[in-house]
C-alpha positions as CSV (number, residue, x, y, z in Angstrom):
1,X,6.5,12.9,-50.2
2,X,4.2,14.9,-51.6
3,X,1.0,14.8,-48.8
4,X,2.3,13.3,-46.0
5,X,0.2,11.5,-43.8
6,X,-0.3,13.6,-40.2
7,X,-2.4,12.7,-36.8
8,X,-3.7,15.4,-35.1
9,X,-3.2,15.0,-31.3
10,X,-4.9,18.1,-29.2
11,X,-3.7,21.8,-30.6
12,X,-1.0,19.9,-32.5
13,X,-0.4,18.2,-35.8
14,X,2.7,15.3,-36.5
15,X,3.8,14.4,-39.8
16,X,4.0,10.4,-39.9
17,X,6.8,9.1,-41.9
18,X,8.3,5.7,-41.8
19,X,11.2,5.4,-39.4
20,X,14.1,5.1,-41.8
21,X,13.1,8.6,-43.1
22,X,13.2,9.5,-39.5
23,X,16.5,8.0,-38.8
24,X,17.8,9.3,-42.1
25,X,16.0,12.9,-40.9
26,X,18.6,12.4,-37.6
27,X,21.9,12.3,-39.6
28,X,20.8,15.3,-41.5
29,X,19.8,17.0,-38.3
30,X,23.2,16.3,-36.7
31,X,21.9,14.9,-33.8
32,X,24.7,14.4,-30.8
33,X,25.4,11.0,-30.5
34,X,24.5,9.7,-27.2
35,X,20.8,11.8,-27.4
36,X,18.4,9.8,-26.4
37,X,15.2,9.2,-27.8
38,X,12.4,11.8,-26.3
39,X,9.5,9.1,-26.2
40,X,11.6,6.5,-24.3
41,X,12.4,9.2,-22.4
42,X,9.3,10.6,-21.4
43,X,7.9,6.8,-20.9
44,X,10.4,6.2,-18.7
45,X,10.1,9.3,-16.4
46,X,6.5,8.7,-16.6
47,X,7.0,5.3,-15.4
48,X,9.1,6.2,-12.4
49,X,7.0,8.9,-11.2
50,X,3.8,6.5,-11.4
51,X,6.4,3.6,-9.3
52,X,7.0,6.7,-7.0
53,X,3.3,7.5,-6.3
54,X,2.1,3.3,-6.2
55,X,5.1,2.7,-3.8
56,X,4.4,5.8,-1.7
57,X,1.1,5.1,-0.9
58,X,2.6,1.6,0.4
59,X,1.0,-0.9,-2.5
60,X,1.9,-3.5,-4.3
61,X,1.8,-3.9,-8.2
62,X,-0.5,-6.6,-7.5
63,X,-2.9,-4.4,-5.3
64,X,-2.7,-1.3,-7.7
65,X,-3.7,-3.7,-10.2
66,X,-6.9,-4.8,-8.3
67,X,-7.3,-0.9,-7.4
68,X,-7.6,-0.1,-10.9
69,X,-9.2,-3.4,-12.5
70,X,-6.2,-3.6,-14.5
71,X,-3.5,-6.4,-15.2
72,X,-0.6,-6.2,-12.5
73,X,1.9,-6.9,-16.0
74,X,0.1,-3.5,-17.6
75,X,1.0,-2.0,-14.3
76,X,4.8,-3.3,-14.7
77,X,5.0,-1.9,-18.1
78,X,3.7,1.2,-17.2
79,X,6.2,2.0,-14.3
80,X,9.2,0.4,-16.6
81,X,7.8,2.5,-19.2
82,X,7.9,0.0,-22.1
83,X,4.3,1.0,-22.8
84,X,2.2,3.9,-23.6
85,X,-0.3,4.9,-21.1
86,X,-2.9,8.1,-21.3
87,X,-3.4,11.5,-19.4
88,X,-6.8,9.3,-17.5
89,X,-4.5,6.7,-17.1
90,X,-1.9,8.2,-15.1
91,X,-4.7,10.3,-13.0
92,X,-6.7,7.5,-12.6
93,X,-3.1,5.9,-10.3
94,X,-2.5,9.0,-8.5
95,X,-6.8,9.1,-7.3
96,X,-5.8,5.1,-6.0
97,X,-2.6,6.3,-4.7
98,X,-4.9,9.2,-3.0
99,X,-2.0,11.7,-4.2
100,X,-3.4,15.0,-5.9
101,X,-3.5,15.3,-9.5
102,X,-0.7,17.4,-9.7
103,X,1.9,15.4,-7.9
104,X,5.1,15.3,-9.3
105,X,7.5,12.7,-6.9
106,X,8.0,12.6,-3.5
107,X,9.8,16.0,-2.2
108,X,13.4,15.4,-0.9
109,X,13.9,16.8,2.8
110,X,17.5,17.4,3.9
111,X,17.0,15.1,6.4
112,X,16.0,12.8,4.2
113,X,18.9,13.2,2.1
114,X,21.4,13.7,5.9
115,X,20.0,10.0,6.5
116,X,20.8,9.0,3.0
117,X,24.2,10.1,3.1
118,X,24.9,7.9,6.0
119,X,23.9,4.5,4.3
C-alpha cells in the first residue's frame, strides 16, 4: 500500500484499509481472543446510556421519536446500537430527555441498590 487512503475526523487522521487487511492486521497484532471490537463496543454503551436517559425521563420510543422528528425504528437502533449516531445526535436526546449535556447514566444510590438486593 503505497498511499493509503485516510479520513480525517476532528484533530485525527485514520488510515482506511479493507477489512481483511484489518483482520489479517489482528493476528499479527496478537490480539486476545475474546476482545471485542471497540466500535460495537462504544455503539453499544452509547445505546444504553441514550435508553437510560429516554427511559428516565419516563418516554416511550415512540414519543422520543415524535420529540425529535425522527423514526421510532432509528431510535431502536440507536439504543441497541446497531447504528451510528452523531455528537448533535446524542445531545439533541438528552435536551428532549431535559437531562444536561453532560449526563452520563442514572447515579446508583445505596438504597437503590439495598432495594435491589431484595428482589
Amino acid at each position: 500500500m503505497s498511499n493509503p487512503q485516510t479520513i480525517k475526523l476532528g484533530k485525527n487522521e485514520y488510515v482506511i484499509l479493507p477489512k481483511a487487511e484489518y483482520i489479517r492486521l489482528q493476528g499479527m497484532a496478537g490480539i486476545p481472543a475474546g476482545s471485542v471490537d471497540a466500535t460495537g463496543y462504544a455503539r453499544a454503551s452509547i445505546g444504553a446510556t441514550l435508553k437510560a436517559a429516554r427511559e428516565h425521563a419516563g418516554l416511550t420510543q415512540t414519543e422520543l421519536a415524535k420529540s425529535l422528528k425522527k423514526s421510532q425504528p432509528m431510535i431502536s437502533g440507536a439504543e441497541g446500537g446497531t447504528i451510528s449516531v452523531s455528537d448533535r445526535y446524542v445531545s439533541a436526546v438528552l435536551k428532549a430527555c431535559k437531562l444536561p449535556a453532560n449526563w452520563t447514566g442514572p447515579k446508583s444510590t445505596k438504597r437503590t441498590d439495598q432495594k435491589n438486593a431484595r428482589l
